[in-house]
MIPAGU-673827 format. One record per residue (C-alpha): residue in three letters; residue number from 1; x, y, z. Coordinates in pm, whole numbers, plus 32768, in hexadecimal, padded with zeros to 4 digits. Example, Ala and Ser with C-alpha at 12.3 -4.5 7.8 and 13.67 -1.06 7.14 Angstrom:
BEGIN
+---------+-----+------+------+------+
! residuo ! num !   c1 !   c2 !   c3 !
+---------+-----+------+------+------+
!     ala !   1 ! 84CE ! 7E3E ! 830C !
!     ser !   2 ! 8557 ! 7F96 ! 82CA !
+---------+-----+------+------+------+
***
This chain:
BEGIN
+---------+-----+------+------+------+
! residuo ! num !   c1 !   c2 !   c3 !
+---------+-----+------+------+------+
!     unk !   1 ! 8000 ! 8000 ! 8000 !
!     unk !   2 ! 8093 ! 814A ! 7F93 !
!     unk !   3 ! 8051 ! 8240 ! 80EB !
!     unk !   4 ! 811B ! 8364 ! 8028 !
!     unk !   5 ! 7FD4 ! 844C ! 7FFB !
!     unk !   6 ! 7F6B ! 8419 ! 815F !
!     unk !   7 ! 8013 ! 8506 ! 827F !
!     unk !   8 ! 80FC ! 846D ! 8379 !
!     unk !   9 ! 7FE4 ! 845F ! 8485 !
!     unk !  10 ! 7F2F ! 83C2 ! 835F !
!     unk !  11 ! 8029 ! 82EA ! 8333 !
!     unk !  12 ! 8073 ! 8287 ! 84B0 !
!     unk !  13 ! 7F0F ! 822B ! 84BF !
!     unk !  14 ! 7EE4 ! 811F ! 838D !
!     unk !  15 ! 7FF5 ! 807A ! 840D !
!     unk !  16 ! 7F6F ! 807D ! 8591 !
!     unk !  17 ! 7E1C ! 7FE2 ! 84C4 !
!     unk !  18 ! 7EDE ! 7ECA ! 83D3 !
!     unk !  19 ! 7F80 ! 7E6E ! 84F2 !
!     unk !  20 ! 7E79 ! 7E2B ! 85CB !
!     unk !  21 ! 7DD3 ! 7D9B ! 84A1 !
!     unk !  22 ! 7F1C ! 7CB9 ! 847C !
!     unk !  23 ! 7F16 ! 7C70 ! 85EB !
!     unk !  24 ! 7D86 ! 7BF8 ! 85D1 !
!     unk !  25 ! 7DCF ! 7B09 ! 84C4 !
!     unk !  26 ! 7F15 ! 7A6C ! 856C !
!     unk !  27 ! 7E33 ! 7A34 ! 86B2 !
!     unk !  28 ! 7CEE ! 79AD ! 85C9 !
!     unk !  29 ! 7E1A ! 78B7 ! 850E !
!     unk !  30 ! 7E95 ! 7874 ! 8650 !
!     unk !  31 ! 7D2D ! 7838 ! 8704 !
!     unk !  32 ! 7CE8 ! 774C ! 85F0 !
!     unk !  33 ! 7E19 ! 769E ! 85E0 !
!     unk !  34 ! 7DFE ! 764A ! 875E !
!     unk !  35 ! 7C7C ! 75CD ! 8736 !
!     unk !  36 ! 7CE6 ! 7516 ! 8607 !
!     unk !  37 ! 7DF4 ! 744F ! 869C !
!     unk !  38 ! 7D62 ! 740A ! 87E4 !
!     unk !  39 ! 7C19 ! 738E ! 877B !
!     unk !  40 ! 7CAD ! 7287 ! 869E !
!     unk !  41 ! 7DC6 ! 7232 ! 873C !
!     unk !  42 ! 7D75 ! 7256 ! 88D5 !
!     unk !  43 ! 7C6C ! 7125 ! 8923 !
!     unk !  44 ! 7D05 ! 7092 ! 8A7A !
!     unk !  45 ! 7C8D ! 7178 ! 8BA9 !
!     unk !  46 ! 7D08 ! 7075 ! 8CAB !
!     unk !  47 ! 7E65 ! 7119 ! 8CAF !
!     unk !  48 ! 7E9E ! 728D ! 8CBE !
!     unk !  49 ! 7FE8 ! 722E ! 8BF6 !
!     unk !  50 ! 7FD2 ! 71E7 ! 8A85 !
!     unk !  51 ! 8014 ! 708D ! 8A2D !
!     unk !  52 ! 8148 ! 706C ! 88FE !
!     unk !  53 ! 803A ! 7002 ! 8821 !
!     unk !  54 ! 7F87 ! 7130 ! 885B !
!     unk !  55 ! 8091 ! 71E4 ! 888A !
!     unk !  56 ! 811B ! 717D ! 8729 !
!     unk !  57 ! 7FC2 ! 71C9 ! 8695 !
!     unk !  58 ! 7FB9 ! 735C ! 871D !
!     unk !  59 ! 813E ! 735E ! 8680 !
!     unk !  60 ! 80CF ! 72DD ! 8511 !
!     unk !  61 ! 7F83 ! 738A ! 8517 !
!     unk !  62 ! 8043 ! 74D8 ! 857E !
!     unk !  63 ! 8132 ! 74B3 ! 8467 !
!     unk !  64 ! 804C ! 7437 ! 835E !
!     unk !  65 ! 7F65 ! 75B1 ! 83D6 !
!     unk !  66 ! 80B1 ! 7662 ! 83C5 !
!     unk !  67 ! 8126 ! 75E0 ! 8270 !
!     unk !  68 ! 7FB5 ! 7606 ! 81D6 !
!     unk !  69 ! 7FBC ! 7769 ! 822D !
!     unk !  70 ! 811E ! 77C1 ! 81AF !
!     unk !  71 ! 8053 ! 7729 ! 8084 !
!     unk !  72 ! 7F33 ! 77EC ! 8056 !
!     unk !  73 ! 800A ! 793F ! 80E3 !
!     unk !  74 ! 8111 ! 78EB ! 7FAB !
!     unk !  75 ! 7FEE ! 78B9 ! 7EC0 !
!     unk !  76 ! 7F45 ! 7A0B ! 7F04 !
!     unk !  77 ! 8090 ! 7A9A ! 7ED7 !
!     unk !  78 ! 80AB ! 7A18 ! 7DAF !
!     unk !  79 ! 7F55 ! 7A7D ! 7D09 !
!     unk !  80 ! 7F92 ! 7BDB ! 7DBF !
!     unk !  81 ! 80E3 ! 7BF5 ! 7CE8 !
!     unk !  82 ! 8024 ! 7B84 ! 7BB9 !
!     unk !  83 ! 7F1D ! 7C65 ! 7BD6 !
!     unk !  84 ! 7FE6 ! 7DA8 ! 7BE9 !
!     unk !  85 ! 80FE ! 7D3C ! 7AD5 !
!     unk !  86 ! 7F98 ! 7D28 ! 79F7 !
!     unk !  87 ! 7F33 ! 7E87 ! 7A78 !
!     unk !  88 ! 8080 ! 7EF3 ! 79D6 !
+---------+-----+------+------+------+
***
């Protein structure tokens, strides 16, 4: 985003807003990531430790959320670059 027109109190507060708006979507990722993870791999309440089983399950289901959404993130940077070499 070009922020050159704008003021520098302008300025100061787009950036206060896309970070918040960055911070929202890290927590929502996060949020989901957590629910995700623990409702298919956490099924044995008899412990308050995790079993290595489930244990193992949180660590590929984590990685396999991570990796999906380096994906998508890498994709829509893609298509982003795309659409403004077209613009051109």
């Amino acid at each position: 985003m070009d922020f050159s027109t704008l003021n520098t109190a302008e300025q100061a507060h787009m950036s206060r807003v896309i970070e918040k708006k960055q911070m929202q979507d890290f927590m929502r990722m996060y949020s989901r990531l957590v629910d995700r993870c623990f409702n298919a791999c956490c099924n044995d309440f008899t412990s308050k430790a995790l079993s290595s089983k489930e244990e193992q399950c949180v660590l590929n289901c984590t990685d396999k959320f991570l990796k999906h959404s380096e994906r998508v993130g890498a994709r829509f940077a893609e298509q982003n670059a795309d659409m403004m070499s077209s613009q051109s």
